[in-house]
VOZA-298987 format. One record per residue (C-alpha): residue number from 1; residue in one letter; z, x, y. Coordinates in steps of 0.02 Angstrom, whole numbers, plus 50000, padded with zeros to 5 digits. Each point is the difference from the previous one (the first is absolute). Layout:
BEGIN
<node i="NUM" aa="a" c3="Z" c1="X" c2="Y"/>
...
This chain:
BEGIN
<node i="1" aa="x" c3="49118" c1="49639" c2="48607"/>
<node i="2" aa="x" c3="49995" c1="49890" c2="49862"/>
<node i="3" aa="x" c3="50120" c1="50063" c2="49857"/>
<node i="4" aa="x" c3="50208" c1="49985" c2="50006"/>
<node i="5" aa="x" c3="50124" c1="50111" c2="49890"/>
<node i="6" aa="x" c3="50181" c1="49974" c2="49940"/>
<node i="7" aa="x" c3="50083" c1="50168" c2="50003"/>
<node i="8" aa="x" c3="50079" c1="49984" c2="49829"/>
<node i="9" aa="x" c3="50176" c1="49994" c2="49911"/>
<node i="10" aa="x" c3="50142" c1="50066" c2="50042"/>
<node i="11" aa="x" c3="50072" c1="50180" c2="49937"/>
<node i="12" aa="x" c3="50182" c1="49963" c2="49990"/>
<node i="13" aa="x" c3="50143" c1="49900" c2="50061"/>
<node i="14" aa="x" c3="50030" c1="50104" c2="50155"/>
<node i="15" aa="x" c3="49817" c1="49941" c2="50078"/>
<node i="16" aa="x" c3="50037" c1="49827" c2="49964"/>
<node i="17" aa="x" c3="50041" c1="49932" c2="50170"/>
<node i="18" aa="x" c3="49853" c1="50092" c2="50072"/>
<node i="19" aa="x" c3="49878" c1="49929" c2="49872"/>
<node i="20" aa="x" c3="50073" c1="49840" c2="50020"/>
<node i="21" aa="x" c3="49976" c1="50007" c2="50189"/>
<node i="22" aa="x" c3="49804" c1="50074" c2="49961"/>
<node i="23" aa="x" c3="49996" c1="49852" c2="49867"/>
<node i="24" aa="x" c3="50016" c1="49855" c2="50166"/>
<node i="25" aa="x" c3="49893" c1="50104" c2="50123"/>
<node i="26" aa="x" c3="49877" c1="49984" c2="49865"/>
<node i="27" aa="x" c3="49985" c1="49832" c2="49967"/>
<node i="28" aa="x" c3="49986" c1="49988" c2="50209"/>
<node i="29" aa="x" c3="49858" c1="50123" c2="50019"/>
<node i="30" aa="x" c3="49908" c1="49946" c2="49832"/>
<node i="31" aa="x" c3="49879" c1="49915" c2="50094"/>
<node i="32" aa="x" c3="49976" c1="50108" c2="50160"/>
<node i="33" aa="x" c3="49848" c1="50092" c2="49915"/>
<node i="34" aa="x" c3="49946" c1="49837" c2="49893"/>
<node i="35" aa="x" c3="50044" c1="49828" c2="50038"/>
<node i="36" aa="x" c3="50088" c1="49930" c2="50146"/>
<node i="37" aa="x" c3="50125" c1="49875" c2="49975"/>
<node i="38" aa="x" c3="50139" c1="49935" c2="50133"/>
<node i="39" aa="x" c3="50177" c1="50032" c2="50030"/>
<node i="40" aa="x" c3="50115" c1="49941" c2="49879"/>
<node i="41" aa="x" c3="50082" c1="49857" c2="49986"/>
<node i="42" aa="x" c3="50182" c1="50013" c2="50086"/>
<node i="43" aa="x" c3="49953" c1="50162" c2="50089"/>
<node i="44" aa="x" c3="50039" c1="50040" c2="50175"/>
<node i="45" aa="x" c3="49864" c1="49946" c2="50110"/>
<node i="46" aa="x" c3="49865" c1="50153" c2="50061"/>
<node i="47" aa="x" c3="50032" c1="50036" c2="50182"/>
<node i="48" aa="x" c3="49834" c1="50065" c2="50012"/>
<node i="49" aa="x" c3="50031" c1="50136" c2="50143"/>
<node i="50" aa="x" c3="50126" c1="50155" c2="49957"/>
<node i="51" aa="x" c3="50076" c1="50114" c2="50113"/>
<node i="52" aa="x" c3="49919" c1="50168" c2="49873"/>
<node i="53" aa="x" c3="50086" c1="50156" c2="50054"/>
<node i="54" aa="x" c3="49861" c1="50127" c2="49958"/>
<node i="55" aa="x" c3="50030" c1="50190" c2="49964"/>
<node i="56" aa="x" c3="49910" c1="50152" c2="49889"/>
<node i="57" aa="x" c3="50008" c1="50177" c2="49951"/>
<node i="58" aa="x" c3="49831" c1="50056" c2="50088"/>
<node i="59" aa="x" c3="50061" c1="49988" c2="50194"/>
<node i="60" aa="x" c3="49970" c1="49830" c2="50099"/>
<node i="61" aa="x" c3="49814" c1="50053" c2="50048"/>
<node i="62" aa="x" c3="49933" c1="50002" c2="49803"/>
<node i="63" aa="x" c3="49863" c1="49887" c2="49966"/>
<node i="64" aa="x" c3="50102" c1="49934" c2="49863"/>
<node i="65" aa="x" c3="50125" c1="49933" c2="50111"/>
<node i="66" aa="x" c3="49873" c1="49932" c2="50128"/>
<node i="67" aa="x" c3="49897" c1="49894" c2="49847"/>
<node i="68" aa="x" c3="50171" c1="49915" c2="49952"/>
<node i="69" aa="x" c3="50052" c1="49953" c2="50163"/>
<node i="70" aa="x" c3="49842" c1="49919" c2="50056"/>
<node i="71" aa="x" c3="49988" c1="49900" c2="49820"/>
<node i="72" aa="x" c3="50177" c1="49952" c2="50039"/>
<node i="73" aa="x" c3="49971" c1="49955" c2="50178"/>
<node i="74" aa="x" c3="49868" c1="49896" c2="49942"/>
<node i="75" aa="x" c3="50071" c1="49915" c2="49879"/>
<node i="76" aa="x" c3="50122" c1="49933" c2="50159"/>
<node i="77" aa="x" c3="50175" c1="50110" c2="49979"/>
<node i="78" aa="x" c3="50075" c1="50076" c2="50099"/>
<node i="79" aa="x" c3="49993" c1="50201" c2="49968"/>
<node i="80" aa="x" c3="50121" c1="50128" c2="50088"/>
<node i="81" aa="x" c3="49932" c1="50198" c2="49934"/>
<node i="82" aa="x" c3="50137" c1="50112" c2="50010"/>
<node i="83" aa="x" c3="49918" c1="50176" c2="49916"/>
<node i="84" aa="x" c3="50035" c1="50168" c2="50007"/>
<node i="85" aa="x" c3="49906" c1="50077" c2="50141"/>
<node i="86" aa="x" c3="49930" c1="50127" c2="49891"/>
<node i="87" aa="x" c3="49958" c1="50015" c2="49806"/>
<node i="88" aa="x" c3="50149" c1="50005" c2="49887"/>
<node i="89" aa="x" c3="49933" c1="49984" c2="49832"/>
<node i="90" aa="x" c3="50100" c1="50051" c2="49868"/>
<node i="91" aa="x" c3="50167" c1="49956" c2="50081"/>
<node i="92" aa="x" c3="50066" c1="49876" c2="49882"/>
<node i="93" aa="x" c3="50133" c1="49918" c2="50064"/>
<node i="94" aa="x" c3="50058" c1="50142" c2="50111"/>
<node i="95" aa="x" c3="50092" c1="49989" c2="50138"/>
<node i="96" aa="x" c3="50065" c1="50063" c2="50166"/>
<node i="97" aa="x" c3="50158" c1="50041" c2="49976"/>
<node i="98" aa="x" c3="50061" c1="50066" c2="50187"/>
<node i="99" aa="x" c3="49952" c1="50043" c2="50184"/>
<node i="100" aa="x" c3="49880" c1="49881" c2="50077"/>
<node i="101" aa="x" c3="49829" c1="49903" c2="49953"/>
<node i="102" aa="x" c3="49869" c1="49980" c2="50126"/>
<node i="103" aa="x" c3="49943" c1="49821" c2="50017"/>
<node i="104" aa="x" c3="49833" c1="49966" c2="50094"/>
<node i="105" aa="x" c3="49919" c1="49816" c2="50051"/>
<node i="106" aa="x" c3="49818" c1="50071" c2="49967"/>
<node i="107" aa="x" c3="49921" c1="49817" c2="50017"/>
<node i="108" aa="x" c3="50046" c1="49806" c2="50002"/>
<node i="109" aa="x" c3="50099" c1="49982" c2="49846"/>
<node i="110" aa="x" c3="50011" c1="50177" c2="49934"/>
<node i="111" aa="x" c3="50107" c1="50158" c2="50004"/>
<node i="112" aa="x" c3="50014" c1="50153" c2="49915"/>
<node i="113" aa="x" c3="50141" c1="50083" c2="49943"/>
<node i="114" aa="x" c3="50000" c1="50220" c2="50000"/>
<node i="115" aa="x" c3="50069" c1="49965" c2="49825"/>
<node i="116" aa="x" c3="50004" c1="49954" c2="49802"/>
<node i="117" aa="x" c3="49902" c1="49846" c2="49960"/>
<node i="118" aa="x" c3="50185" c1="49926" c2="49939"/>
<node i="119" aa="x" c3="50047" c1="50052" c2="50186"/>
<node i="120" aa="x" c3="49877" c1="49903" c2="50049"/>
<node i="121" aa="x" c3="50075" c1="49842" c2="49928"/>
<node i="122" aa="x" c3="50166" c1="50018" c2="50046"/>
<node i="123" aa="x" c3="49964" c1="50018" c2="50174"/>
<node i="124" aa="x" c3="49871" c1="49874" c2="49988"/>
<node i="125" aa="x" c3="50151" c1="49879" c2="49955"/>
<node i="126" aa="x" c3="50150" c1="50075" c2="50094"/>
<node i="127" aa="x" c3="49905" c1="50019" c2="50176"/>
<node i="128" aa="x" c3="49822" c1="49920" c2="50028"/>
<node i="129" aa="x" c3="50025" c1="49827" c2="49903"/>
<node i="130" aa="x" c3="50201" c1="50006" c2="50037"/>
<node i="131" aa="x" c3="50026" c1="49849" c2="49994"/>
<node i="132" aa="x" c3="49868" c1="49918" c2="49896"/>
<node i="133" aa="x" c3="49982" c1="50012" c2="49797"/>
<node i="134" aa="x" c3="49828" c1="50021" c2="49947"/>
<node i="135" aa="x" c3="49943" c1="49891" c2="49873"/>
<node i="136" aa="x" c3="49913" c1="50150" c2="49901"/>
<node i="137" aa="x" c3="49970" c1="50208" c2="50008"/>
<node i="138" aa="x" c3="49830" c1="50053" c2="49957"/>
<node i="139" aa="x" c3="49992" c1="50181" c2="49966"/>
<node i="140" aa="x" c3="49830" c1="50089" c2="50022"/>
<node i="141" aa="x" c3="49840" c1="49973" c2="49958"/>
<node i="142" aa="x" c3="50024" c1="50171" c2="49934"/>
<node i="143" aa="x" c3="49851" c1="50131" c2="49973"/>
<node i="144" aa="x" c3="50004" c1="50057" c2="49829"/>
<node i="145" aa="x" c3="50093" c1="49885" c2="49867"/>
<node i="146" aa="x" c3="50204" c1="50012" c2="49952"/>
<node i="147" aa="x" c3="49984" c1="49983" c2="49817"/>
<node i="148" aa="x" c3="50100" c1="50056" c2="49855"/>
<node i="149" aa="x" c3="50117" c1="50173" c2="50047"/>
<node i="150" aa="x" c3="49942" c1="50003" c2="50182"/>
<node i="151" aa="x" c3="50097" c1="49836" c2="50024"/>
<node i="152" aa="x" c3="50148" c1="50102" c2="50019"/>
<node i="153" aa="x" c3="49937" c1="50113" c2="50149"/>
<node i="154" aa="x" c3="49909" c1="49852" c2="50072"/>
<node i="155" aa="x" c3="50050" c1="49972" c2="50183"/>
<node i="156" aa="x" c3="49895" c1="49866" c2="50008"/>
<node i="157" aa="x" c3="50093" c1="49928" c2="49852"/>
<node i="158" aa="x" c3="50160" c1="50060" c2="50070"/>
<node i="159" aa="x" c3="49986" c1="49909" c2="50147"/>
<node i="160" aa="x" c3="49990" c1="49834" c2="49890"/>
<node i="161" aa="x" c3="50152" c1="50035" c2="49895"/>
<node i="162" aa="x" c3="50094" c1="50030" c2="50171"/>
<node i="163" aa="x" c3="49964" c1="49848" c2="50077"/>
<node i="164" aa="x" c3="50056" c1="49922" c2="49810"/>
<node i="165" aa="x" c3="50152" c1="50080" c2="50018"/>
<node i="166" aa="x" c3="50030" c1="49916" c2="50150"/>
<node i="167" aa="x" c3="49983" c1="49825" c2="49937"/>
<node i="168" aa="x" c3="49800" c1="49999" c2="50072"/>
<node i="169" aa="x" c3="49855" c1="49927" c2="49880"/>
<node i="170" aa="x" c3="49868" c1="50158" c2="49978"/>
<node i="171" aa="x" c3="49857" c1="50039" c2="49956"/>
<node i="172" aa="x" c3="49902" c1="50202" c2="49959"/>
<node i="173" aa="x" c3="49824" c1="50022" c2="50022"/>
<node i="174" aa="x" c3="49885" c1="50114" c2="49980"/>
<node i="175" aa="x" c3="49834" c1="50030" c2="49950"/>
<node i="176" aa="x" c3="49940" c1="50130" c2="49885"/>
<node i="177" aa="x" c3="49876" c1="50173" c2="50042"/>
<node i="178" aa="x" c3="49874" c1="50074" c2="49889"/>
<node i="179" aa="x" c3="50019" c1="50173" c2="49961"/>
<node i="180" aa="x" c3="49802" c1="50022" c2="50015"/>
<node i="181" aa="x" c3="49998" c1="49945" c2="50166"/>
<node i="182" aa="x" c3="50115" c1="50142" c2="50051"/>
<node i="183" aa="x" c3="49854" c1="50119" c2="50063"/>
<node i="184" aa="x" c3="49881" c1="49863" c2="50042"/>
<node i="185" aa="x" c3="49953" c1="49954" c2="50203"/>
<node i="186" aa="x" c3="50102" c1="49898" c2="50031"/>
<node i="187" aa="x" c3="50128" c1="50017" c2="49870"/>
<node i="188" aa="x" c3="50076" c1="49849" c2="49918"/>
<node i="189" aa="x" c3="49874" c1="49877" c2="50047"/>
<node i="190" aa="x" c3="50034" c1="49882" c2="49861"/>
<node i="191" aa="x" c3="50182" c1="49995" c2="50054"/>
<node i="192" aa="x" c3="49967" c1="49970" c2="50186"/>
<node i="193" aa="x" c3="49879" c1="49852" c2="49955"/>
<node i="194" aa="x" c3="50114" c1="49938" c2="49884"/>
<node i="195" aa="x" c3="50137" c1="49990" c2="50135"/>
<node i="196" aa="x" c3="49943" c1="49827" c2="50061"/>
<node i="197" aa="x" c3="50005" c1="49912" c2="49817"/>
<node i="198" aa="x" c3="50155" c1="50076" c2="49967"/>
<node i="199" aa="x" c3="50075" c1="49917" c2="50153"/>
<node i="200" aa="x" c3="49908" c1="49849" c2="49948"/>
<node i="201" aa="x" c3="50095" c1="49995" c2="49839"/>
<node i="202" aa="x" c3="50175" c1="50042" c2="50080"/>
<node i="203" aa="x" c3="49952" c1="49841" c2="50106"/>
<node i="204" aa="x" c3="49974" c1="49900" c2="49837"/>
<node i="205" aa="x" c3="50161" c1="50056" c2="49945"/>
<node i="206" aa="x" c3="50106" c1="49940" c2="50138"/>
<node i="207" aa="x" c3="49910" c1="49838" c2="50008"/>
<node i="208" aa="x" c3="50052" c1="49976" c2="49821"/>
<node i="209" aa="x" c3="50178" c1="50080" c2="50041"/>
<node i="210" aa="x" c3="50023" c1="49870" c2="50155"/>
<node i="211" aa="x" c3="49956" c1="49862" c2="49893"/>
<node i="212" aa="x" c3="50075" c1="50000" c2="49844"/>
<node i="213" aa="x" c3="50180" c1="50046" c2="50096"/>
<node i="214" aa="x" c3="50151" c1="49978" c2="49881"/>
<node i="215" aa="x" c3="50123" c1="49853" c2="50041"/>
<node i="216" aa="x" c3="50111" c1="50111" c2="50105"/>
<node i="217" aa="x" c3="49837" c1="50044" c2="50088"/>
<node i="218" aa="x" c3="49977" c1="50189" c2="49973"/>
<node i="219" aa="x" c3="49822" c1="50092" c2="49972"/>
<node i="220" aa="x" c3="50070" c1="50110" c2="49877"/>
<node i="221" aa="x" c3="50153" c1="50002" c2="49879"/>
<node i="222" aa="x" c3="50146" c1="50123" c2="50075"/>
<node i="223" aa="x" c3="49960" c1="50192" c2="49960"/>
<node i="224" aa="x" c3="49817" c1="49963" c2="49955"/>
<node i="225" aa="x" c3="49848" c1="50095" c2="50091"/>
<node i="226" aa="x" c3="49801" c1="49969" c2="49938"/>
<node i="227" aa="x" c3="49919" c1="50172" c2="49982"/>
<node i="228" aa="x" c3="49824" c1="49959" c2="50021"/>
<node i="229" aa="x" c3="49861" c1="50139" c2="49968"/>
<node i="230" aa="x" c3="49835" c1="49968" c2="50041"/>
<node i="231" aa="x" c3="49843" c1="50080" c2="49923"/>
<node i="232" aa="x" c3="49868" c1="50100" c2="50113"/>
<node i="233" aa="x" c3="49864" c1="49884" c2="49967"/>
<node i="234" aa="x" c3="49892" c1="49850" c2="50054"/>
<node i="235" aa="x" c3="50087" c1="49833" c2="49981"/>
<node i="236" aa="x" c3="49874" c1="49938" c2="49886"/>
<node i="237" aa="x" c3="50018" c1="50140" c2="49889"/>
<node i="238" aa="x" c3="50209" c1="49995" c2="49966"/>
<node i="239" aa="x" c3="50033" c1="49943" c2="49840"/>
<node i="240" aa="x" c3="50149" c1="49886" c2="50026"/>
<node i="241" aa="x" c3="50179" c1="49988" c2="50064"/>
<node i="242" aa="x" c3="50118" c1="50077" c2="49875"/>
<node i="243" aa="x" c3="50182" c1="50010" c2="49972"/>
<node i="244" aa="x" c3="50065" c1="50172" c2="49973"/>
<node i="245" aa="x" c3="50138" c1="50118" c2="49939"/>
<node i="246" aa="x" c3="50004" c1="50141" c2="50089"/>
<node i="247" aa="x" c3="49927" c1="50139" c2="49892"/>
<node i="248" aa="x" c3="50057" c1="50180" c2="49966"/>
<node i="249" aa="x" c3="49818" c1="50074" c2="50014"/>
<node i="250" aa="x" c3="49978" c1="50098" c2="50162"/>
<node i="251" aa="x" c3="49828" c1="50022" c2="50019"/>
<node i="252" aa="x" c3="50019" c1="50144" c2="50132"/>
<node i="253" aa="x" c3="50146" c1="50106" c2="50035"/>
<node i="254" aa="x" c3="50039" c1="50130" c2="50166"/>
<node i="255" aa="x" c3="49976" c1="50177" c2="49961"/>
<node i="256" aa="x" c3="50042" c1="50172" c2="50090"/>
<node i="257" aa="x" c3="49911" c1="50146" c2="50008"/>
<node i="258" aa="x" c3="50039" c1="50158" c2="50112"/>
<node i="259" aa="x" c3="49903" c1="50019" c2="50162"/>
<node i="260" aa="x" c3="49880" c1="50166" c2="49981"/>
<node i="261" aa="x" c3="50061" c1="50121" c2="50126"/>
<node i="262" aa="x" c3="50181" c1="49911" c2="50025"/>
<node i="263" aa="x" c3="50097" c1="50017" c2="49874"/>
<node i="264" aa="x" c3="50159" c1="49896" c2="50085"/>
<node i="265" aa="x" c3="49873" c1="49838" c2="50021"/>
<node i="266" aa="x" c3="49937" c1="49875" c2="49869"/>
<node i="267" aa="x" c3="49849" c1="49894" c2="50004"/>
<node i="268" aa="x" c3="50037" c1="49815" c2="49921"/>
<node i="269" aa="x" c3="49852" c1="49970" c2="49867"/>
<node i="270" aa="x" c3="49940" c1="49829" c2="49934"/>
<node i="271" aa="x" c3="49982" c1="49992" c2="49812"/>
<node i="272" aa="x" c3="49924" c1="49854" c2="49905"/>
<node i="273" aa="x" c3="50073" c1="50002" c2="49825"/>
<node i="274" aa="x" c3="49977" c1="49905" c2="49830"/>
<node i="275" aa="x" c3="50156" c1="49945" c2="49944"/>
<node i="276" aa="x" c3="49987" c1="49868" c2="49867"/>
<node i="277" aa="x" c3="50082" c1="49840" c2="50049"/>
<node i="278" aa="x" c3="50163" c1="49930" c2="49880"/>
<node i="279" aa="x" c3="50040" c1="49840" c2="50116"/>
<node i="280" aa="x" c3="49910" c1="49845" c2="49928"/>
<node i="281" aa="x" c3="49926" c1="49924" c2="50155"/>
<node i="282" aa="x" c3="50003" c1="50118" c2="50087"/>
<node i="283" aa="x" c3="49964" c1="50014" c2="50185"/>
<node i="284" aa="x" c3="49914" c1="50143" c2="49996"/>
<node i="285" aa="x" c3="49889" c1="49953" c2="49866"/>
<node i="286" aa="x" c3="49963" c1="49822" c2="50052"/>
<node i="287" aa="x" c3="49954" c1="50077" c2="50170"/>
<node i="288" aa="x" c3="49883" c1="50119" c2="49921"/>
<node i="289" aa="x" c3="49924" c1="49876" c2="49928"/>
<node i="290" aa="x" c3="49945" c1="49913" c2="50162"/>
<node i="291" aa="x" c3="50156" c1="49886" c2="50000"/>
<node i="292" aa="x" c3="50127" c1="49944" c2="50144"/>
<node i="293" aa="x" c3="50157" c1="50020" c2="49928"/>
<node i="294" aa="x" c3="50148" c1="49907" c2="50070"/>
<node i="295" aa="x" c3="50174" c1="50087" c2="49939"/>
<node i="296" aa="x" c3="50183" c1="49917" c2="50034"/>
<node i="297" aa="x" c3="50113" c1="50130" c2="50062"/>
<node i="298" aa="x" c3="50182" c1="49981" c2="50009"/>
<node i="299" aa="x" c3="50054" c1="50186" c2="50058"/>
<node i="300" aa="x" c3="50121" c1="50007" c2="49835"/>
<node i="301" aa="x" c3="49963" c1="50170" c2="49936"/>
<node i="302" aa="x" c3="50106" c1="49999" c2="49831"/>
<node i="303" aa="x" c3="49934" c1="50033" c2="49823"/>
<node i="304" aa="x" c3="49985" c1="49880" c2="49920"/>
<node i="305" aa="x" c3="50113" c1="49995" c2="49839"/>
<node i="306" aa="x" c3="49902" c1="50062" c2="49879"/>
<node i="307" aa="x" c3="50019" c1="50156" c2="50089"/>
<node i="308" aa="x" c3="50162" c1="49982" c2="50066"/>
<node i="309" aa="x" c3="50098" c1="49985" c2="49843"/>
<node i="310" aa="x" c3="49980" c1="50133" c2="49921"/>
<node i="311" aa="x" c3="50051" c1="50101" c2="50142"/>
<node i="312" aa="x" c3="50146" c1="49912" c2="50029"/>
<node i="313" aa="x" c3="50053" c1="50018" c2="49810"/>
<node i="314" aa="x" c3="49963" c1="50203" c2="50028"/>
<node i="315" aa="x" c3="50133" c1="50011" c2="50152"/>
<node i="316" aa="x" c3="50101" c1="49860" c2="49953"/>
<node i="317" aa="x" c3="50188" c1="50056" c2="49997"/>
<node i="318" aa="x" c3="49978" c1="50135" c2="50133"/>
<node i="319" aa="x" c3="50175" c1="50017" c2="50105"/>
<node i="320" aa="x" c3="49959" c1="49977" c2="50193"/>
C-alpha cells in the first residue's frame, strides 16, 4: 500500500471531540502505510507483547479469526479467543439478557460462548481473563466488510464498541466480499486470500498503537475504537490506507420474499443496490475503490447539530 488519506473536516460542533480524537490517531498511523518513524518523544515505552483478547461475529472456527490470531501470535502477544460458538452476524451489540450462556474450552487459549459476539466479550472479561486486563480487543477478521449503514448491525463491530465501553482499547476488522464471487467455486476467494494481509495490517496497527502510547500509557484515547475494512484483493494491488467517515451508501440491503407453497415462511434475499454516496470520504467509496479504510468510532449516535436544531426548535416548549 503506498497512498495515506485524511478523512476530512469536521460537520459541526457536536463531532468535535471525535474528530479531534481521529485528528491524534492520525498523526500516529500516518506513517503505518508510508514511512516508519519511532515513538515519540515523552511517550510511554512499547511493551512489545499484549495480552489481545480476540473475538468476532462469524463463530470462533472462521478463517477470519484463525488468520488474526496466528499474525498476532507471531508477532509475540499473547491472544485469548473468546467467540461465539456459532455465526452471529448481524447481532450488533446484542446481548443475552437472561437464563444461562454455555461456555466451552474448545482449545489452549480459546472458548466459545452460545451467544452475541458482545456476549462474547463480556464473558471473555468477567470469567476467562478474571483477573487480568487485556491490553487490547480485536474483533474479527470479519468476512464481508462493516462499512457505512451496516456499521450499525455489525456484531463484529459491536463487539469492539463493547469492549470500549468497558474502558478496553479496540479494534473492528473485516475484510470485504465481491458480489461476483457469490456463485463462483469457491465463493469469495479474493476475501479468503485476503484474510492473511488483512491480519498483517491489523499487526502494523498495533505495533504503531504500542509504540506511540500516550503519556498516561493507553493504546487508544477513552471511547475510541479503529474500524478497519479491508479490500478483497492482493496486497500489491490496495491502493492505500485511508481515513474514513462512515458513509450513508449501503451497497446491498436484506430483502423478503414469500416462500412458494408456504405462505406463513419468508426467504431472506440479498440485494446489491446503487445508492449514490453523500459522505465525503466515505468508507464505502474509498473501499470500492480498492482502499483500506480505517474509521474512529466512538459509539455516540447523536445528530449532529445541523440536524438537531431544527428539531429541537419544532418541539421546543412541549409540556412533559
Amino acid at each position: 500500500m503506498t497512498e495515506c488519506i485524511d478523512a476530512g473536516a469536521s460537520r459541526s460542533r457536536s463531532h468535535r471531540r471525535r474528530l479531534t480524537i481521529a485528528a491524534a490517531l492520525a498523526l500516529v498511523f500516518a506513517a503505518v502505510a508510508c514511512a516508519s518513524p519511532g515513538p515519540r518523544t515523552g511517550a510511554a515505552a512499547p511493551r512489545g507483547s499484549l495480552l489481545v483478547l480476540l473475538t468476532n461475529d462469524d463463530g470462533y472456527l472462521s478463517p477470519g479469526i484463525r488468520a488474526v490470531r496466528e499474525a498476532l501470535e507471531a508477532a509475540g502477544h499473547d491472544v485469548v479467543m473468546v467467540a461465539p460458538l456459532e455465526n452471529r452476524s448481524g447481532a450488533g451489540s446484542s446481548t443475552t439478557t437472561g437464563g444461562t450462556l454455555e461456555l466451552r474450552e474448545q482449545g489452549p487459549k480459546t472458548w466459545s460462548v452460545g451467544g452475541t459476539p458482545a456476549d462474547s466479550v463480556r464473558v471473555g472479561l468477567d470469567v476467562v481473563l478474571r483477573g487480568r486486563t487485556p491490553d487490547l480487543v480485536v474483533s474479527g477478521a470479519n468476512f464481508g466488510q462493516n462499512v457505512g449503514p451496516s456499521t450499525l448491525a455489525s456484531g463484529t463491530v459491536g463487539a469492539a464498541l463493547t469492549a470500549m465501553q468497558a474502558g478496553i482499547p479496540s479494534i473492528a476488522v473485516s475484510v470485504a466480499i465481491d458480489p461476483e464471487e457469490a456463485r463462483a467455486e469457491p465463493r469469495f476467494a479474493s476475501t479468503l486470500a485476503a484474510f492473511d494481509d488483512a491480519a498483517a495490517l491489523v499487526v502494523r496497527l498495533v505495533r504503531r498503537l504500542d509504540a506511540s502510547r500516550a503519556d498516561d500509557g493507553s493504546l487508544l484515547p477513552p471511547f475510541a475504537s479503529l474500524n478497519l475494512n479491508y479490500p478483497a484483493r492482493e496486497a500489491s494491488a490496495v491502493a492505500g490506507l485511508a481515513w474514513a467517515a462512515i458513509g450513508r451508501s449501503e451497497g446491498f440491503r436484506f430483502g423478503y420474499e414469500r416462500q412458494e407453497g408456504a405462505a406463513d415462511t419468508l426467504r431472506v434475499v440479498f440485494r446489491p443496490t446503487n445508492d449514490g454516496e453523500s459522505v465525503a470520504r466515505a468508507d464505502t467509496a474509498l473501499l470500492a475503490r480498492g482502499y483500506a479504510t480505517l474509521t474512529v468510532l466512538d459509539g455516540d449516535l447523536a445528530a449532529p447539530d445541523e440536524v438537531r436544531e431544527p428539531v429541537r426548535l419544532r418541539l421546543e416548549g412541549i409540556a412533559p
